[in-house]
N, C-alpha and C positions, 0 to 999 in steps of 0.2 A: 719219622720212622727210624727206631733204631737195627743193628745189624741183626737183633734177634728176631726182628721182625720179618727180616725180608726174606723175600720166599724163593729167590734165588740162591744164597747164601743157605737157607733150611737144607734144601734140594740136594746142596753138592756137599752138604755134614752129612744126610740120608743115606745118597747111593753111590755107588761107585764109579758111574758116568751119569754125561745128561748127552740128549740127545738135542743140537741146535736145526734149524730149520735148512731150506735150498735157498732158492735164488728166488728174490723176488722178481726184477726187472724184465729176466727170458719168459716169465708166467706171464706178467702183463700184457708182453707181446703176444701171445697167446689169446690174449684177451682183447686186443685191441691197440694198444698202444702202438704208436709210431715214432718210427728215429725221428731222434730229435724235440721230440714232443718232453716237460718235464713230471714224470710219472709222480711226484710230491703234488702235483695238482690233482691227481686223481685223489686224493684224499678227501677232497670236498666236491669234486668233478664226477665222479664212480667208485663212491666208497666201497658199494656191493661190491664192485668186481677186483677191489685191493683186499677186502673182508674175505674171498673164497679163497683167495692166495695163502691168506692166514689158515681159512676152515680146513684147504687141501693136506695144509701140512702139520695140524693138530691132528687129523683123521689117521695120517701116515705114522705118527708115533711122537712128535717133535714136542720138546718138552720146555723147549725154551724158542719164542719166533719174534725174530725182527721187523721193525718197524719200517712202512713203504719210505723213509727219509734219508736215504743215503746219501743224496744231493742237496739236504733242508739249509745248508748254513746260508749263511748271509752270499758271498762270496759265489758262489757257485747257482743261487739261484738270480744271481744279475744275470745271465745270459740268459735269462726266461722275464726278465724286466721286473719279478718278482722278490728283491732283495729286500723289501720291504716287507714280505710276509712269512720271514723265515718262522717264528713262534708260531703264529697262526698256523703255516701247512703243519709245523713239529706237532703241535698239541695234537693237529684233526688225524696225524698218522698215529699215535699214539690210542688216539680213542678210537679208532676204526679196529688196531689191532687188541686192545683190549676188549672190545665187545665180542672178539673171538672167542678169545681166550678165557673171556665168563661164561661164555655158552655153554660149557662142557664141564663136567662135574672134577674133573682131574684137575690139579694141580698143572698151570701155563705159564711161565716168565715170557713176560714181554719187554722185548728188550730193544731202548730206543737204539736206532742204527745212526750213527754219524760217521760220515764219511769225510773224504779230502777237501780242500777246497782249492783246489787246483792251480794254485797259487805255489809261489815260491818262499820260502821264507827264510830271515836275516839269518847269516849274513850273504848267505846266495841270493837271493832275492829282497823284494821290499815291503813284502808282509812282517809287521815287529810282532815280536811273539806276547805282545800286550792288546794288539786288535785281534790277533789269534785267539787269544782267552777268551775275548768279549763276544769273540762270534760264534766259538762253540758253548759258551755259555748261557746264550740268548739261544742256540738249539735244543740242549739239555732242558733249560728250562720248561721251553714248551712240551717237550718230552717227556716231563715229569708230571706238569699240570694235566697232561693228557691220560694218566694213568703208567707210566712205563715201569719196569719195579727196579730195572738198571741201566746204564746207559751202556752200548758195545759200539767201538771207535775201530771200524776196518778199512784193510784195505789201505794202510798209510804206509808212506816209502822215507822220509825222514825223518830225522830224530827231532827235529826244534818243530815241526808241525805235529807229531805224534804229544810233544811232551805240553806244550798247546793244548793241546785237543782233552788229555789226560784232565789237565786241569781245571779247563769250561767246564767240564764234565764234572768232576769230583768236587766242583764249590755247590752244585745241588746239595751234596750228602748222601747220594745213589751209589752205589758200588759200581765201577767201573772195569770191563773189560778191555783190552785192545791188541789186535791182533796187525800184524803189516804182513806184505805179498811180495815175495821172493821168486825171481826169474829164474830160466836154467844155469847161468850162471852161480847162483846159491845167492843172489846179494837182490836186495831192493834197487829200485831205478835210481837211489840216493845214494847207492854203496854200500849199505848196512848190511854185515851178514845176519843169519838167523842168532849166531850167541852175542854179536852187538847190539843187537836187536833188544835180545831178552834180558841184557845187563842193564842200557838204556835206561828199559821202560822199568825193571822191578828196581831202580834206584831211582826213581822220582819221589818226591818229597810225599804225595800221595800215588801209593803203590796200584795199577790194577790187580783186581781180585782174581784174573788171569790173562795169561799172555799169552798168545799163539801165532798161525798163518792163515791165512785166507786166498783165498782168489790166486792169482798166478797164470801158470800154463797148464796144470794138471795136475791128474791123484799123485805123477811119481813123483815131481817136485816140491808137491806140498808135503809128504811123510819124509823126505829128506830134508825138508827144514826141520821136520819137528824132530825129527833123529839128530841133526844137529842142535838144534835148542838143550834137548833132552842132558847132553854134557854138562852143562852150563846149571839147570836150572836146581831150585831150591826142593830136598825132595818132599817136602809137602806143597808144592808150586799146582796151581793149577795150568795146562797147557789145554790151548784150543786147536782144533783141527777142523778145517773148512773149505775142502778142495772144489778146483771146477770138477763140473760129472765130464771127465776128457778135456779137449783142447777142440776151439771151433772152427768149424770146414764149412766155407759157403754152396750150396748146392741147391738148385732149383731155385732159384731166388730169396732163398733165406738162411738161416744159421744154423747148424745143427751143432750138436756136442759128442765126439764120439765116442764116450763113455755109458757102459750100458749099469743096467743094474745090478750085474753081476759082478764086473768090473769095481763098482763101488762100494759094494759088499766086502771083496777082500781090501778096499783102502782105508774101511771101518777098523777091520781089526789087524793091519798094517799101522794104523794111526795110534791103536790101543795101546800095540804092544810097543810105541814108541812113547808113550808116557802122556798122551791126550786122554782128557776127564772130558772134553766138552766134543764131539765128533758132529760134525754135519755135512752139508753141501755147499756149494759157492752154485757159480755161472752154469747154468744149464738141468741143473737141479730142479726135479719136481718131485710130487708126492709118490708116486712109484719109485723114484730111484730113492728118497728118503727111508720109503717104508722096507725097501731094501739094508739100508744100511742100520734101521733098529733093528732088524729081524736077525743080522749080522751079528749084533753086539748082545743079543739081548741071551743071558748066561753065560756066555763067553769071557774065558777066562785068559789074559793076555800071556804071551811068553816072551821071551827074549825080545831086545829089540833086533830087530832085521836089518841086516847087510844092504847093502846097496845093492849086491847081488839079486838076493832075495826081492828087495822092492821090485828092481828091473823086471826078474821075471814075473813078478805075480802082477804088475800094471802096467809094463811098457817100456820102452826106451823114455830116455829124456827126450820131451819136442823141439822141435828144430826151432833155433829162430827163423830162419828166411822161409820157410812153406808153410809157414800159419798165417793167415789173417790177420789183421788189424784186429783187438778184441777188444771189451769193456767190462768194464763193471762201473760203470758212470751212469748219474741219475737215481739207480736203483738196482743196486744191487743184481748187478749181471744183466743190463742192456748191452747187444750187441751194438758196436757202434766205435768211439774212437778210445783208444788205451790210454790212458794218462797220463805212463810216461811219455807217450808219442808226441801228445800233446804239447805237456811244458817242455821238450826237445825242440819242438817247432819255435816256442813260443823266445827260447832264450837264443833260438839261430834269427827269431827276427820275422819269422812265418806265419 
């Protein structure tokens, strides 16, 4: 497939946004899944119920939808004893969400998701950025054989695993997206701010086709990364925007987001007007708050970029760190459950 080919690249020469999908993993739980359970199984376990995930948010407007493998790589599927089926789950997520995205007469990028592998990497840690390549490249792979038409690498916090990742990725021949998740502090759980970020990744040897934020603590933290990005970046750059729908509050025994659809509406064109082509949802995102944020964008013509002022009040204060929950986007794309930086903080105290 060459570039003229592909129907994600056609898309964003077309129009002047695309609209990406929510969260898979909080939908699952909807569905059935339980903590702890690895939602990459359900790919050949209940395809139907990872396929509605996809139907809900082609229905809402979503013009490009990720694949159930957030969690697919080698590394990350050893805590499910399943390191050995990394291509297998990759390919069967790929064709479940492909079979969506044919069912419907419009134009669908599906787009394989790969996520962290929760690992450390040299010279912090002992992952060499040479098993790093092989394990996202043995993701992508099955990604690609499964139908996927680009590879998207979210949700990453360092620079030597993000540029890793980049590259498993980008030896398919698939055009590669990669976005990382920015705390209130403005910095990844590695230190990276948003313009180290976006310098990083658009000077790898193979470039992604775009760079953004994802996931975090909320709408107001993620449009101030991409306002920050925005400085930095190249101005025909493509920028993604991918916030949680709010920040999540345990109650009655489960996880809520308290971000409504209205809320997310103005983080749509909050995000526009900060220089984001690709706008979606993260953690807590379903097809109503989706169909909200097409319904947001769709004619809408971006203005300035907005103040920090401005963001505050149209989405909130920044969230606290200490009154928020433990959160995730582990497994799949926005399961409730343990946060990653939390994790490898425990892991390098020795816990």
């Amino acid at each position: 497939m060459t570039d003229a080919d592909n129907l994600f690249l056609t898309l964003l020469a077309e129009r002047d946004h695309l609209i990406a999908d929510g969260a898979m993993g909080t939908n699952l739980f909807k569905r059935g899944l339980q903590s702890g359970d690895a939602p990459e199984l359900w790919n050949l376990d209940h395809p139907d119920r990872v396929r509605s995930v996809h139907a809900e948010f082609i229905e809402a407007g979503a013009d490009i939808i990720l694949t159930n493998s957030f969690g697919g790589n080698s590394f990350r599927l050893k805590l499910h004893d399943a390191q050995d089926r990394a291509y297998e789950l990759s390919k069967a997520a790929a064709q479940v969400a492909r079979e969506a995205a044919d069912a419907v007469e419009r134009p669908v990028v599906v787009a394989g998701s790969i996520g962290p592998t929760g690992e450390l990497f040299q010279p912090v840690g002992p992952v060499s950025h040479e098993d790093g390549v092989a394990a996202f490249y043995e993701q992508a792979r099955g990604l690609v054989d499964g139908g996927a038409d680009i590879l998207w690498i979210e949700t990453m916090s360092g620079r030597e695993e993000a540029a890793a990742a980049v590259e498993g990725a980008a030896k398919t021949g698939r055009p590669v997206v990669s976005t990382m998740t920015f705390d209130t502090v403005g910095k990844t759980m590695m230190g990276l701010s948003p313009e180290d970020a976006y310098r990083s990744l658009s000077a790898l040897p193979i470039a992604p086709a775009a760079i953004g934020a994802n996931c975090g603590l909320g709408a107001t933290e993620n449009v101030l990364s991409i306002v920050a990005m925005h400085g930095v970046v190249d101005p025909d750059a493509v920028v993604v925007a991918k916030a949680n729908c709010g920040v999540p509050e345990f109650k009655n025994g489960e996880f809520r987001y308290t971000g409504t659809p209205e809320l997310m509406a103005d983080y749509a064109r909050l995000a526009r007007d900060s220089g984001a082509r690709i706008i979606g949802g993260c953690c807590g995102t379903d097809g109503v708050v989706l169909k909200a944020i097409r319904d947001a964008l769709d004619g809408y013509t971006p203005g300035a970029v907005p103040t920090m002022e401005q963001i505050v009040e149209k989405l909130g204060p920044l969230a606290g760190v200490t009154d928020r929950p433990a959160h995730v986007h582990a497994g799949g794309a926005g399961a409730p459950s343990e946060d990653e930086g939390g994790r490898r903080r425990r892991r390098r105290r020795g816990a």
